[in-house]
N, C-alpha and C positions, 0 to 999 in steps of 0.2 A: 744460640744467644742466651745470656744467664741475664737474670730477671734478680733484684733484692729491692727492700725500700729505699738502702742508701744509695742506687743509682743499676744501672744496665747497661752490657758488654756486648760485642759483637766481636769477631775476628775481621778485621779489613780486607788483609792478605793472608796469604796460609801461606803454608809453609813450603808450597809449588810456584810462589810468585802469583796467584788468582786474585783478581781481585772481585771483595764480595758487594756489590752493585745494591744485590736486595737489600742486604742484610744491613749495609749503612743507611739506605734508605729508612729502612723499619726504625732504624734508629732514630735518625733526626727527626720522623715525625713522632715518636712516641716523648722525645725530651721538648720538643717543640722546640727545633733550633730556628725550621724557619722561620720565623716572628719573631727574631735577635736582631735582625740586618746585622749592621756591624760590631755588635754587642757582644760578642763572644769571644773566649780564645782556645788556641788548640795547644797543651801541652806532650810534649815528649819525652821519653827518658830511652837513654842508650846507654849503653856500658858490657862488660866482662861478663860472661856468662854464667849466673851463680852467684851474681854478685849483689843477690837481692831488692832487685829493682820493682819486681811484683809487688814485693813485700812493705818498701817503703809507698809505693803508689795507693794501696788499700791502706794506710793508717795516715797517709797526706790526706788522700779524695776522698777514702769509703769508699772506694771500690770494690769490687768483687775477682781481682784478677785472680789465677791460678798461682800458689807458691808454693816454691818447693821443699819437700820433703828431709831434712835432714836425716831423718835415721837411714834415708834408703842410700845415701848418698848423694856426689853431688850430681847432676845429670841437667841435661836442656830441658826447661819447663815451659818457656813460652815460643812458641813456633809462630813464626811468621810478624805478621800484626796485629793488636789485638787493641781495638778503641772501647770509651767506657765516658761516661759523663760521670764528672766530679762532683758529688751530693755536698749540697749547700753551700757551693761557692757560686759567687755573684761576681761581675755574670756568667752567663753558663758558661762553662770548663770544658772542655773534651781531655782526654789525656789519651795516647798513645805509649801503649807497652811494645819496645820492641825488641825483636831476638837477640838476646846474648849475645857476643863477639866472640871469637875463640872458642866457638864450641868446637869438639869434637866430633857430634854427630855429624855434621858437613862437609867439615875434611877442608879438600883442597876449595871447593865451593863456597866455603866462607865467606872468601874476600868478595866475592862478587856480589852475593848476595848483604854483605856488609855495607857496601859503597849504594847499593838501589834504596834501599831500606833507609842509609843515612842522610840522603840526597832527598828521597822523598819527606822524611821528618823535617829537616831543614828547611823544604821548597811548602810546608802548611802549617809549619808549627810559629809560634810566637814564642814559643818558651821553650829550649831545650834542654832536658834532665842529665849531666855524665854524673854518672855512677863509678867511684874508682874508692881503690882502698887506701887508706893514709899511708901505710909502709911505701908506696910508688911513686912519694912525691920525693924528687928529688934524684932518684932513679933513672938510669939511663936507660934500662932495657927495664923500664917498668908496663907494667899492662896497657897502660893507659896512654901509653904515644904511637901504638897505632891506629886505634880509635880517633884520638886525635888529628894525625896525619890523613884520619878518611876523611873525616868531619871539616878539611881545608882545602883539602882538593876539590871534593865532591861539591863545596863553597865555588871552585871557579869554573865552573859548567852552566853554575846560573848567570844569564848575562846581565842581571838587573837583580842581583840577590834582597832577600826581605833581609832588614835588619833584627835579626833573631839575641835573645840574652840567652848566653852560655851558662847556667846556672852549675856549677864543679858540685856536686854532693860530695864531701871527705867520707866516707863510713869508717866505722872501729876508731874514730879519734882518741889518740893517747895522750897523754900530760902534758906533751906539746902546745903550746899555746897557739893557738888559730892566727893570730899575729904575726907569727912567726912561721907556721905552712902559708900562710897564700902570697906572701911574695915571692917562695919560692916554687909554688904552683903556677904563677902569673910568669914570671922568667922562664918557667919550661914550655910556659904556651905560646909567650913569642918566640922562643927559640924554633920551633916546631913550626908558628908563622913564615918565620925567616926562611926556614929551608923549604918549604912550598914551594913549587911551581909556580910561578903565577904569569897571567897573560898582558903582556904589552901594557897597555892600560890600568895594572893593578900593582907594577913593580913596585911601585914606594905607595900605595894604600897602606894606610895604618889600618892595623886591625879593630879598633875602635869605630871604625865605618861599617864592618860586616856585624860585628857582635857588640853584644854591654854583656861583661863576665863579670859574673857575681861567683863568689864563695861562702860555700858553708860548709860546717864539720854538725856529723851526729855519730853520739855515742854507738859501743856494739849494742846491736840486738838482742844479742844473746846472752850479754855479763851483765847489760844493764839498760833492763825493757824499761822500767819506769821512767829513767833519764832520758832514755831516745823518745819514748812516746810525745816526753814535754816539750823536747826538742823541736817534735815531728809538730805535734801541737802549733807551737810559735814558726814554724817556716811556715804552715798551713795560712796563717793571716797575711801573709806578703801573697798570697795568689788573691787575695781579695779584691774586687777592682783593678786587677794589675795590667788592665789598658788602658785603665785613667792616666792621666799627667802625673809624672813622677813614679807609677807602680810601673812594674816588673818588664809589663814589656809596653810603655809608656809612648815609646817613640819607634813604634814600629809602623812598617809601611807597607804597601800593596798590599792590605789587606782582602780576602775576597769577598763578597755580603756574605751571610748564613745562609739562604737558599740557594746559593749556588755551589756550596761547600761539597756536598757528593758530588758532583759533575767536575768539580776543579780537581779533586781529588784525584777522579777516575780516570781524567785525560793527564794528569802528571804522572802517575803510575804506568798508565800506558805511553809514553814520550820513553822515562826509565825505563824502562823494560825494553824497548827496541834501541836501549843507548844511544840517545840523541841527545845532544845539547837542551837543557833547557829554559826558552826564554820566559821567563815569568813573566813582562811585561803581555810581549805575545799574546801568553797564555791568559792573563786576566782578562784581555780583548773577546778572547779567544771564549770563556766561560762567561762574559760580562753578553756576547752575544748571542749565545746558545740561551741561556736564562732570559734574557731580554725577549728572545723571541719566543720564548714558554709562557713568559708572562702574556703576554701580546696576544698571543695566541688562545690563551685562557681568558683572558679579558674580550674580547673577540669573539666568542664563543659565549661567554656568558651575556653581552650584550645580544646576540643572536637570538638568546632563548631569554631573555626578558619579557616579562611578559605586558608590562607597561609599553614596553615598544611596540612587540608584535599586536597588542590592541588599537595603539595608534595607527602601525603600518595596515591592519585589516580596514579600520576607518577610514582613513585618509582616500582608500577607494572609491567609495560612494560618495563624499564630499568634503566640503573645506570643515577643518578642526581648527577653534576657537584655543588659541594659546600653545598651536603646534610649537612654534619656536622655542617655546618656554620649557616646554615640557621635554623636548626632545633633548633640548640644551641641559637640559641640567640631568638628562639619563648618560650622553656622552661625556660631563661633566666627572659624573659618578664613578663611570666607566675608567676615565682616564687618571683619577685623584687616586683609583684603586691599583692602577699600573703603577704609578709613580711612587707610590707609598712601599711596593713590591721593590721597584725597580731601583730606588733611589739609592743604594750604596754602591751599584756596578758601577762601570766608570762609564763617566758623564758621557763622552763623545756617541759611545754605543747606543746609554741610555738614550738617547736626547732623539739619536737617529730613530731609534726602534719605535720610540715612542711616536716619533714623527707618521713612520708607517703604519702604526695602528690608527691613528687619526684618518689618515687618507685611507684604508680600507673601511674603518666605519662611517667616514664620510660618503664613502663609496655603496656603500649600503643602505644607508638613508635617503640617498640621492634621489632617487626616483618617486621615491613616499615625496620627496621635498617639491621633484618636478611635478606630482602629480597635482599636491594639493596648488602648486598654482597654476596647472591649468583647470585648477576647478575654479579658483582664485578669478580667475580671466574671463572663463566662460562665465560664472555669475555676475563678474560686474556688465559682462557686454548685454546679457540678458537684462539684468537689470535695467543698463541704461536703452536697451530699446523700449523697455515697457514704460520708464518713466521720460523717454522725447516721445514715445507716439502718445502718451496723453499729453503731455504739452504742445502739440501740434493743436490733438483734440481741444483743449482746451482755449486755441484762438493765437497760442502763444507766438510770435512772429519767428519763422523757420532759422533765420541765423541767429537769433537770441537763443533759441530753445536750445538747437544743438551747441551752439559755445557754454553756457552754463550747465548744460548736461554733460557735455565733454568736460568738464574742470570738475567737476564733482565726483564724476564715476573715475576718474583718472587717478585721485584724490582716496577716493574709498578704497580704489588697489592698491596701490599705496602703503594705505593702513596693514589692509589685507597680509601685503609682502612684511613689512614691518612687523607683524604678529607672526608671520610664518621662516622671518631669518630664524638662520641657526646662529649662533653663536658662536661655535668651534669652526665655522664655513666661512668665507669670505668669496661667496658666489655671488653671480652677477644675475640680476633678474630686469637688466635694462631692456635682455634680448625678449625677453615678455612683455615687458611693458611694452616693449614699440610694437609688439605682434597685437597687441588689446589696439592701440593706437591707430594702428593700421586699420584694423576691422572695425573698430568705431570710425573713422573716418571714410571707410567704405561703404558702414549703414549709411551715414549720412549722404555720402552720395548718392547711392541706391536710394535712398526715400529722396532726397533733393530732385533727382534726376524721374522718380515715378510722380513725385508731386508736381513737378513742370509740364510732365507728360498729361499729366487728369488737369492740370491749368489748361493745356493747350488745349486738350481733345475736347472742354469743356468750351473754352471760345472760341472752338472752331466748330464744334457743334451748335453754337451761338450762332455762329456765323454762316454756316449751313443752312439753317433752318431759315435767317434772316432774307438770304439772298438768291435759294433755291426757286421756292413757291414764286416770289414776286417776278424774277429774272424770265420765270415760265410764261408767269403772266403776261409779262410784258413784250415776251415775245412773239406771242399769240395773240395779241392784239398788235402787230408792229403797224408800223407807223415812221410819222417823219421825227414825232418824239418820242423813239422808243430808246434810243441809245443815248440823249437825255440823260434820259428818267433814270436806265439804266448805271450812267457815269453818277448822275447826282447818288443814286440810294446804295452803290457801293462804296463813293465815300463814306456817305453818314455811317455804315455798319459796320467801315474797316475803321473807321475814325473812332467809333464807339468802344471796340473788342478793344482794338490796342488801344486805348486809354485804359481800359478794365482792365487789361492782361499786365499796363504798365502798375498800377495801381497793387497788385495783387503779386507783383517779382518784388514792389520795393522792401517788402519783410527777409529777403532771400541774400541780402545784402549780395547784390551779384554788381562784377565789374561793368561799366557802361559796356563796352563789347560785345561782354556776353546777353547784355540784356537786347541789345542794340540789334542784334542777330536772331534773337528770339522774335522781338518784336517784326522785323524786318520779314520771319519767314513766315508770322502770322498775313501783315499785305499778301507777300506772296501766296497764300491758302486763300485767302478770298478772291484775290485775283483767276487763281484755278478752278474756285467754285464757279465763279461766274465765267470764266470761258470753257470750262467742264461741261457745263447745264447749256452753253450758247452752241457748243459742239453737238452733242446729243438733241436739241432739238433742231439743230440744221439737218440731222439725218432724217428726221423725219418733216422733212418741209414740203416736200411732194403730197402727204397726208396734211399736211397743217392750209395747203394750198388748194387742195379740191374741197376740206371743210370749210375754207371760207370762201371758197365760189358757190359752194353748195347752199351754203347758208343769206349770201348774197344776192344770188339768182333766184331761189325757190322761196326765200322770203321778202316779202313788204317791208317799208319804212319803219312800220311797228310790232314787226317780228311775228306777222303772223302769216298762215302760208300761202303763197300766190296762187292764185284761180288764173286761170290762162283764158279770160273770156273773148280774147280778142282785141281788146283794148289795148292790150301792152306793145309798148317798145322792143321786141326782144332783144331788136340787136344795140341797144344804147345799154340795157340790162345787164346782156351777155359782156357790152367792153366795161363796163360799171367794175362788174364782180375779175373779170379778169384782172385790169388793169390794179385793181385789190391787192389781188392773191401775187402780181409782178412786185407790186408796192414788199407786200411780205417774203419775197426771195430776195428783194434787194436786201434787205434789212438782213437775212441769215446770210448774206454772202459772206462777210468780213464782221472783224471784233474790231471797235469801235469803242474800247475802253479810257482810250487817254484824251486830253481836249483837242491835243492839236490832232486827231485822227480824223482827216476829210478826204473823201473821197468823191468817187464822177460815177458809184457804179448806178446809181438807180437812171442817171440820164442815158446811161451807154444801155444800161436793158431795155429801157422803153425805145428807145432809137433803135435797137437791132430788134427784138423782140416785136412790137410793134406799131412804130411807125414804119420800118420797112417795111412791112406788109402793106399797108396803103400806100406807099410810093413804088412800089412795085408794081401793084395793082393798076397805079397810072400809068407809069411808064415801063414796059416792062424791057426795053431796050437799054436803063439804064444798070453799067453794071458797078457797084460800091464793094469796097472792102469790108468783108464781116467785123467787126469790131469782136465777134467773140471768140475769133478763131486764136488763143490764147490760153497757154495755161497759168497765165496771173494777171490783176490788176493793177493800172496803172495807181500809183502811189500808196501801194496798197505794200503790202512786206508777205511772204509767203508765212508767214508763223501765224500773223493775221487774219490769212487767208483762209476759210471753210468752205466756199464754194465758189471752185474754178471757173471763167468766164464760160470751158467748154462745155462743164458739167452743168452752169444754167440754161446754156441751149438746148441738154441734151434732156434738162428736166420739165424747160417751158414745151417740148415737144409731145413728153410723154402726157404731160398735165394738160393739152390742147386735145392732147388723142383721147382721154379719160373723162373730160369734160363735155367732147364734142356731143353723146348721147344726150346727156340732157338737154342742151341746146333744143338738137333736131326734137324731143320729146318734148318738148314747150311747142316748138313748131308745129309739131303734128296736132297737140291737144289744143292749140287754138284753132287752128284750120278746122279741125272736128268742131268745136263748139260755134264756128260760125257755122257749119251743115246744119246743127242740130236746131239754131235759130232761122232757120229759112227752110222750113218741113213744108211751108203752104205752097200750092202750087202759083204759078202766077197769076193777076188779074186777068187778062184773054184766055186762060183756061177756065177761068172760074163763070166769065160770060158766056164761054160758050158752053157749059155745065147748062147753067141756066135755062138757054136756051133751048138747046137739045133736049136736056129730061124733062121739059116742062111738062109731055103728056104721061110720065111714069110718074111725077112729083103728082098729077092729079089724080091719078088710078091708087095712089097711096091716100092721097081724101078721101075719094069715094069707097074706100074698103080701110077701115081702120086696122084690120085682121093681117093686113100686110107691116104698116105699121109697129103694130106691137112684134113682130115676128123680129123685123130689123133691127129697135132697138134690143131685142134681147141677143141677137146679133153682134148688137154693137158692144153689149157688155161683157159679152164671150170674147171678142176680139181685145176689148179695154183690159181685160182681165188675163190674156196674154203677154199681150204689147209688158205690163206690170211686171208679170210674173218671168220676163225674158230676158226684162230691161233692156231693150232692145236698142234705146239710146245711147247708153253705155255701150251697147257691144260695138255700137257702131262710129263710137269716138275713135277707136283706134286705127277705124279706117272701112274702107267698104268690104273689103274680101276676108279679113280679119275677123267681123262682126257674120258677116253670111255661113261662114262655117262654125264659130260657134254657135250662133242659131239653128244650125241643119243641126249639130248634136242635142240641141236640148229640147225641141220641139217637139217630138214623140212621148218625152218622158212628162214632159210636162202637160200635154192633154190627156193623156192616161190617167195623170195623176188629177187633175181637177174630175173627170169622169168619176171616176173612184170617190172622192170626195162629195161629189153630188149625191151618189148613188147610200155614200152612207147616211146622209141627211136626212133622205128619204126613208130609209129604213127606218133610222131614230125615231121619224115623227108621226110614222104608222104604227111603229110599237108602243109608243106614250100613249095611244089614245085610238085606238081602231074604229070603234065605234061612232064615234062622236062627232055628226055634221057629216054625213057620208057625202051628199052631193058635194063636199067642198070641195074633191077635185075634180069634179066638172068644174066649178064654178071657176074653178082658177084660169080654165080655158077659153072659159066664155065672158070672163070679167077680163078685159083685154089690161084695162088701166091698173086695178089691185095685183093680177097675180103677176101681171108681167113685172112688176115693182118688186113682188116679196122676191119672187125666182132670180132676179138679176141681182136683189140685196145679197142674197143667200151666196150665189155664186160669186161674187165679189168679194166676200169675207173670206168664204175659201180660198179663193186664191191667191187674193192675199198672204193670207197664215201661211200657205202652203210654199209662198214665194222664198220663205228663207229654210225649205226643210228640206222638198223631194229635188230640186235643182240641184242643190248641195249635193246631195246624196248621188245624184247620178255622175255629177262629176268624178 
C-alpha cells in the first residue's frame, strides 16, 4: 500500500483475480470513508492498455498510481485493480485504476479477465473513465469498440443496473474541433448500443437509462504537458460535488452507504468471479443486511458494557432505583440514535427490520433489571402498606376504613413507582404486577380481618367463659328448684351482653348482615356450649356433689356447725332431710334445661321410684309396680338434653345409698354410746342395798381414818386412770371395741405413771436432803395433808402424761 500527502493506494484485486479484503479495509479506515454515509463517490477509468490512464488519474486526483515508463517501452503497468482516494475533492473520491485492455501479457485471457474487471467497475463505480485515442473515433476497427462492446454486455448481467456517466477521455486531441468528434463518437456508441445483445425487457431501452455520456478531449501529454495539465486542471472541477443535483453523476441510483462499501465490494467480486448474474438490487439487501447487523451487533455490545447500565443493572438488585425509567430510557435511546445514525443510508426495509431486532434484544436484556426492580416496587409498597394499616388499626382507626384508604394509597404509590420505572422504548405490561400487589394486599387484609375476628371472638368468648363458668358451677352446687332459672336468666343476660359487644365491635369491619349474622349466631352458640360444657362435666361428678351434700347435711346443724350425736336427734328424719337433698341435686343434673319451654317430670318420677317406693314397699310388699326407671331416656325429655339416664340414676342412687349408709349407722352407733355413757350409775335398789349391806365397812372406815385416806388415794390412782385411758371414749364405739383397746394400753400406762412418780421423788430429795427429815413420816402419819399433796402430785402426772406415753405406745 503507497502512502503520500496527496492521498493513498491499495491494490483491490491483483492480478490472480484476489481480492484484498485487508488491504481495503486499512483503507477506508485511514481516509475515514466510514463517516461519508452516502457522501461519497467511486470513480473508474478503463481503456487500451498504455494508453495513459495512471498517468491522467495522478494529475486529475493526485494520486500516486504507478506510470509507465516511456523509455523502456510500452509494456502492462497496472495489474489487476488498484484503488486510491482522490486528494481534495469533496466529497471523498475513490478512484479505481484498472488493467489495460489488450495487453499482451494475458494473451488469450484478456477477454475474461476484461469483462470481471468491467462488470465490477460498473456494478461500484458512479463515474466511469474510457480512455481512447482521437485517431479511433470514427474507425471501424478502432481500439475502443471492444472495450465498448464489454462495457454493454457486461451492462446486461446486472438485473437492476446503477445509472453510471460514461465519461469518453479523447487523448492526443488534433485540430479537430471537439464539436465536431463527439457526434461522431456519440453515433459510434449507439451504433455499438444497437448491436448488443440485450435481454427481452431491454430491446428498445434507450441508452440514456443505463448511462449520461459525457465527452472531453485533452491535449498530448507529451507535445503539450502545460495545455493538458490546464486541461487536466478544468475536468478536475467537474468531480467536485459531482453527486449533487446536476454534477457528474447527479442522478445516480442504488447507491451503497460508505461503511458498507468493502463488504459490497467483496461480495460483487466474488458473484464475478464465480460468473453469476448480478442482481445489484439483491445485492444491496444483501450488504444493507450483513452491515445492519454489524451495526446492531456493535451497538449491542456497547450497550452491554456500559457502564451506566451495568451500575444500574448491579443496583437495581438490592432495591428500587429512583428515575430507572429515565435513565435507562435515554441509555437505549443513545444506543439506538447511534444505530440509526450508522444505519441510515442502507435501505430502509432492512434497516428498519434490523433495527427492530436490536430493540427487542436490548429490551431483552434489560428485562429482568425491569422485572426486578418491580418486584422490589411491589414488595416495598406491600410492606409498606402493612406497617401503615397495622398502625391505623393501632391507632383506633375503624378496620374497613383503614384498609380501603390504605389500599388506594399504596395502590397509588405503585403506580408512581411503575411510572418512574417504564421504559420508554418497552411497551410492557405491568397490570400482571399490579394485580399480584392487589391480590396480596387483599389477602393481608383478610389474614388480619379474619385474625382480628378471631381475638374479637376468643376475647368474648373468654368474656363469656369467665361469665358463665364459675356462676353455672355455682349454681349447680347449690341446685335446687331454681337453679335452671337462674341458670336460663344469667345466660341470657351474658349472651345478650357479648353479642351486643361483639355486635358493636364488627360494625367498623363493614361486614355483610350475613356474615355478621353468623358470627353473631355462633357466638349464642359458644355460650350455649359453655353452659352445657360445664352442666356435663359437673353431672359427672354428681355422685361426689351428692355424698358432699349429705355429708354436709347430715353431719351439720341448721347453723353450720358440727352435729353432737347426744341422743336427742332424729336420725331418721335427718338422714331423709339430707337425702331427699342430694335426689333434689341429681334431678337437677339429669337433663339441660336451657330453653323456657324445657319442662320436665324428672324430679317427681325420682322421688316416686327412688323413694317413695321404698315405703310402699315396705307396706305392702305384695304389691308389684312398673320401675319407672327402667329406661334409657326421659319422658319429654330429647336425648341431646339428656345427661343422666333414668337407668344411670338408679344405678347412682344405689351406689350413693351404699356410700352413705356408714355414716348413718355411725350416727347410730355414736348416739347409742353416748346414751351408755349418761347412765354409768347403777340403779336406785343397787344403791339401797350398797347402803345397807356396807354399813358396818362404811363404819370401820369412821372408826380408823387410816383406811380412809388409803381409799381416797385409791381413788385417785384409779381417777387418774380412768383420765389417762379415756376410757369413755374407748367405749363410745362400743363395748368390745373399747375392752381391747384398754387391755393394750393399760400396762403401758401404769408403768408410765409409776416411773413418773418415782421421778418426782427423786427430784424432791435432791432439792433439798436435809431439810425437815421427819417430813416423810409425817406425810404418813398426817392422813389429811399428805394424802392431798400425793394424790395432787399424782394427778398432774397423769395428766401431762395423758397426751405423751399413750401416744407413744400406740
Amino acid at each position: 500500500m503507497a502512502n503520500s500527502e496527496e492521498g493513498c493506494s491499495t491494490q483491490l484485486i491483483d492480478g490472480d483475480g484476489a481480492f484484498n479484503a485487508t488491504g481495503i479495509d486499512r483503507l477506508i479506515k485511514e481516509v475515514k470513508l466510514g463517516e461519508c454515509g452516502l457522501s461519497y463517490a467511486i470513480v473508474s477509468i478503463m481503456g487500451p492498455q498504455s494508453s495513459g490512464k495512471s498517468t491522467l488519474l495522478n494529475h486529475l486526483f493526485a494520486t500516486n498510481f504507478r506510470e509507465m515508463d516511456a523509455f523502456r517501452g510500452r509494456s502492462q503497468t497496472t495489474k489487476g485493480i488498484w484503488l486510491a482516494k482522490c486528494a481534495g475533492i469533496e466529497p471523498c473520491t475513490l478512484v479505481m485504476d484498472l488493467e489495460g485492455t489488450d495487453g499482451r501479457e494475458r494473451g488469450e485471457d484478456d477477454t475474461a479477465f476484461e469483462k470481471q474487471s468491467a462488470l465490477f467497475a460498473l456494478a461500484v463505480s458512479d463515474i466511469v473513465l474510457i480512455n481512447m485515442w482521437c485517431h479511433d473515433i470514427g474507425r471501424e476497427q478502432a481500439a475502443n469498440k471492444p472495450l465498448l462492446k464489454t462495457v454493454f454486455q457486461v451492462m446486461m448481467r446486472l438485473f437492476s443496473p446503477r445509472k453510471t456517466t460514461l465519461m469518453f477521455v479523447i487523448r492526443d486531441k488534433t485540430r479537430t474541433p471537439l464539436e465536431n468528434l463527439e457526434p461522431v463518437l456519440r453515433e459510434d456508441i449507439q451504433k455499438i448500443w444497437d448491436s448488443v445483445p440485450k435481454p427481452e425487457a431491454h430491446k428498445e431501452t434507450p441508452l440514456s437509462e443505463f448511462f449520461n455520456v459525457e465527452v472531453v478531449a485533452l491535449s498530448s501529454y507529451e507535445e503539450k504537458e502545460e495545455q493538458f495539465k490546464e486541461q487536466v486542471a478544468s475536468l478536475r472541477q467537474r468531480f467536485f460535488h459531482s453527486i449533487a443535483p446536476g454534477g457528474l453523476a447527479g442522478d445516480r441510483r442504488g447507491v451503497v452507504p460508505a461503511s458498507g462499501f468493502s463488504f459490497s465490494a467483496q461480495q460483487i467480486w466474488k458473484v464475478i468471479k464465480e460468473n453469476k448474474d448480478l442482481d445489484l438490487p439483491a445485492h444491496k439487501v444483501m450488504v444493507a443486511t450483513v452491515r445492519c447487523e454489524e451495526i446492531a451487533n456493535e451497538k449491542y455490545a456497547d450497550f452491554s458494557g456500559n457502564e451506566e447500565w451495568s451500575q444500574l443493572e448491579e443496583a437495581v438488585k438490592s432495591g428500587p432505583i429512583s428515575g430507572f425509567g429515565k435513565k435507562l430510557s435515554s441509555i437505549l435511546d443513545t444506543c439506538l440514535s447511534e444505530y440509526d445514525a450508522e444505519a441510515t443510508y442502507f435501505d430502509e426495509g432492512v434497516r428498519t427490520g434490523k433495527r427492530k431486532q436490536l430493540e427487542e434484544k436490548l429490551l431483552q436484556l434489560v428485562q429482568p433489571a425491569f422485572q426486578a426492580l418491580l418486584g422490589h416496587i411491589r414488595s416495598g409498597s406491600l410492606d409498606k402498606f402493612k406497617e401503615a394499616f397495622d398502625k391505623a388499626l393501632n391507632g383506633g382507626e375503624a378496620f374497613s376504613v383503614a384498609a380501603c384508604n390504605c389500599s388506594e394509597s399504596f395502590m397509588a404509590l405503585f403506580d408512581e413507582g411503575c411510572a418512574d420505572a417504564v421504559i420508554t422504548q418497552a411497551n410492557w405490561d405491568t397490570s400482571k404486577v399490579r394485580d399480584k400487589l392487589k391480590r396480596d394486599i387483599e389477602a393481608h387484609i383478610a389474614s388480619v380481618r379474619a385474625a382480628k375476628l378471631a381475638e374479637l371472638t376468643a376475647l368474648y368468648e373468654a368474656k363469656l367463659k369467665e361469665a358463665l363458668s364459675g356462676p353455672v358451677e355455682a349454681l349447680l352446687d347449690g341446685a335446687n328448684s331454681e337453679t335452671w332459672p337462674a341458670i336460663r336468666k344469667l345466660f341470657r343476660r351474658e349472651t345478650e351482653s357479648a353479642v351486643s359487644g361483639l355486635s358493636s365491635a364488627l360494625s367498623g369491619f363493614d361486614m355483610d348482615e350475613q356474615s355478621k349474622g353468623k358470627l353473631l349466631s355462633s357466638m349464642e352458640a359458644y355460650a350455649r356450649g359453655v353452659v352445657e360444657a360445664k352442666t356435663k362435666e359437673e353431672a359427672g361428678r354428681v355422685l361426689i356433689r351428692m355424698k358432699d351434700r349429705f355429708t354436709t347435711l347430715f353431719s351439720h346443724d341448721s347453723d353450720s356447725m358440727p352435729r353432737v350425736w347426744t341422743g336427742n336427734e332424729d336420725i331418721r328424719a335427718i338422714t331423709k332431710t339430707a337425702r331427699s337433698s342430694s335426689l333434689k341435686l341429681l334431678s337437677v343434673m339429669a337433663a339441660i334445661r336451657l330453653d323456657d319451654g324445657d319442662a320436665d317430670n324428672i324430679e317427681n318420677t325420682l322421688s316416686l321410684a327412688l323413694v317413695d317406693s321404698t315405703n310402699v314397699a315396705a307396706k305392702d310388699r305384695s304389691i308389684t309396680t312398673a320401675d319407672p326407671l327402667a329406661s334409657s331416656t326421659w319422658q319429654e325429655v330429647s336425648s341431646s338434653k339428656t345427661l343422666i339416664t333414668p337407668v344411670q340414676c338408679k344405678s347412682l342412687w344405689r351406689q350413693f345409698k351404699a356410700e352413705t349408709e356408714y355414716s348413718v349407722s355411725q350416727a347410730i352407733s355414736a348416739q347409742e354410746a353416748n346414751k351408755r355413757n349418761n347412765n354409768w350409775l347403777p340403779p336406785p335398789w343397787a344403791i339401797v342395798a350398797l347402803i345397807v349391806l356396807g354399813f358396818n365397812e362404811f363404819m370401820t372406815l369412821l372408826r380408823n381414818p387410816l383406811y380412809l385416806g388409803v381409799i381416797f388415794v385409791g381413788f385417785l390412782l384409779i381417777k387418774a386412770l380412768w383420765v389417762q385411758l379415756d376410757v369413755a371414749g374407748e367405749f363410745r364405739n362400743g363395748a368390745l371395741p373399747g375392752l381391747i383397746s384398754l387391755s393394750s394400753k393399760l400396762v403401758p400406762t401404769i408403768m408410765n405413771m409409776i416411773k413418773r412418780l418415782a421421778d418426782e421423788g427423786a427430784n424432791a430429795a435432791a432439792n433439798d436432803p436435809h431439810r425437815n427429815p421427819p417430813l416423810a413420816s409425817k406425810n404418813f402419819t398426817n392422813e389429811g395433808n399428805g394424802s392431798s399433796e400425793m394424790s395432787s402430785s399424782a394427778s398432774s402426772g397423769l395428766t401431762e402424761s395423758d397426751y405423751t406415753s399413750p401416744a407413744k405406745q400406740d
